[in-house]
VOFILUM-462044 format. One record per residue (C-alpha): residue in one letter; x, y, z. Coordinates in pm, whole numbers, padded with zeros to 5 digits, always signed. Layout:
N
AXYZ;...
This chain:
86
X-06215+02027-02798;X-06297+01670-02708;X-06012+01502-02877;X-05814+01774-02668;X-05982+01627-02333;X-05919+01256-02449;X-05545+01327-02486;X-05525+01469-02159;X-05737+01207-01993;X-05487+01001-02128;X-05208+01166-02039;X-05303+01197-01669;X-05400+00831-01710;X-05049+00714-01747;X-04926+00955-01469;X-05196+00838-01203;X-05380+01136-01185;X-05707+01052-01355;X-05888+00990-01099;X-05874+01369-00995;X-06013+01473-01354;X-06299+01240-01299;X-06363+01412-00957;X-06392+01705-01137;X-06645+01600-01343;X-06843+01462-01143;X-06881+01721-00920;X-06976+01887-01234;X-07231+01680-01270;X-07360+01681-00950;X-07409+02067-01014;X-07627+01969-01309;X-07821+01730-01115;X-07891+01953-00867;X-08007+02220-01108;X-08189+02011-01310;X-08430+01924-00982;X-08487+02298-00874;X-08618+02361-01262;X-08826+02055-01186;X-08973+02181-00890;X-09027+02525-01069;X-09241+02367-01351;X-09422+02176-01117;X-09572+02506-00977;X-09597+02689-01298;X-09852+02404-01388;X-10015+02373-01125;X-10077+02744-01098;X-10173+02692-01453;X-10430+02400-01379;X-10575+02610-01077;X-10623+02921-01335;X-10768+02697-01562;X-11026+02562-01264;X-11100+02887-01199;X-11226+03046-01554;X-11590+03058-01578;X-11724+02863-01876;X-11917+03017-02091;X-12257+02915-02090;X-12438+02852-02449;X-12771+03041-02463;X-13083+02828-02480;X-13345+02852-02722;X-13704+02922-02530;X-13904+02611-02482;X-14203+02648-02738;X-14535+02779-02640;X-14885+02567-02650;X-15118+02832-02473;X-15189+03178-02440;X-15162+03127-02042;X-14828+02995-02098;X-14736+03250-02384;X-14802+03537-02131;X-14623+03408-01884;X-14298+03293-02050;X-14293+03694-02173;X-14340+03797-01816;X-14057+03579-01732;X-13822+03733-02002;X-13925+04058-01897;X-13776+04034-01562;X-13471+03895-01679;X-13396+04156-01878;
């Protein structure tokens, strides 16, 4: 298929009408272009929506271990504590 479009190229080289080929393809290039920046723009807000999703899931937060106890006072208190949390 591209030796086909060299031998034309060629051929319309020699008769002075390359120059309308090459239009062509550059306009078909400019169609690529153009698409190529509207998929841009789409992944640009596909990761952003991805970063804000990310922002916005809560972490989960590690359980910590209760501090240890020195005195009855404190023992009772820490349990009261735990109570109401639960």
């Amino acid at each position: 298929m591209k030796g086909l479009m060299k031998i034309i190229g060629l051929i319309l080289g020699i008769l002075g009408l390359s120059s309308k080929a090459t239009a062509k393809k550059k306009a078909e290039v400019k169609k690529v272009d153009a698409k190529k920046k509207v998929v841009k723009k789409q992944v640009k807000k596909v990761d952003k929506k991805i970063t804000e999703v990310k922002k916005a899931q809560k972490k989960v937060t590690k359980k910590k271990a209760p501090k240890k106890v020195t005195s009855a006072k404190k023992a009772r208190t820490s349990l009261k504590a735990r109570a109401k949390k639960k």
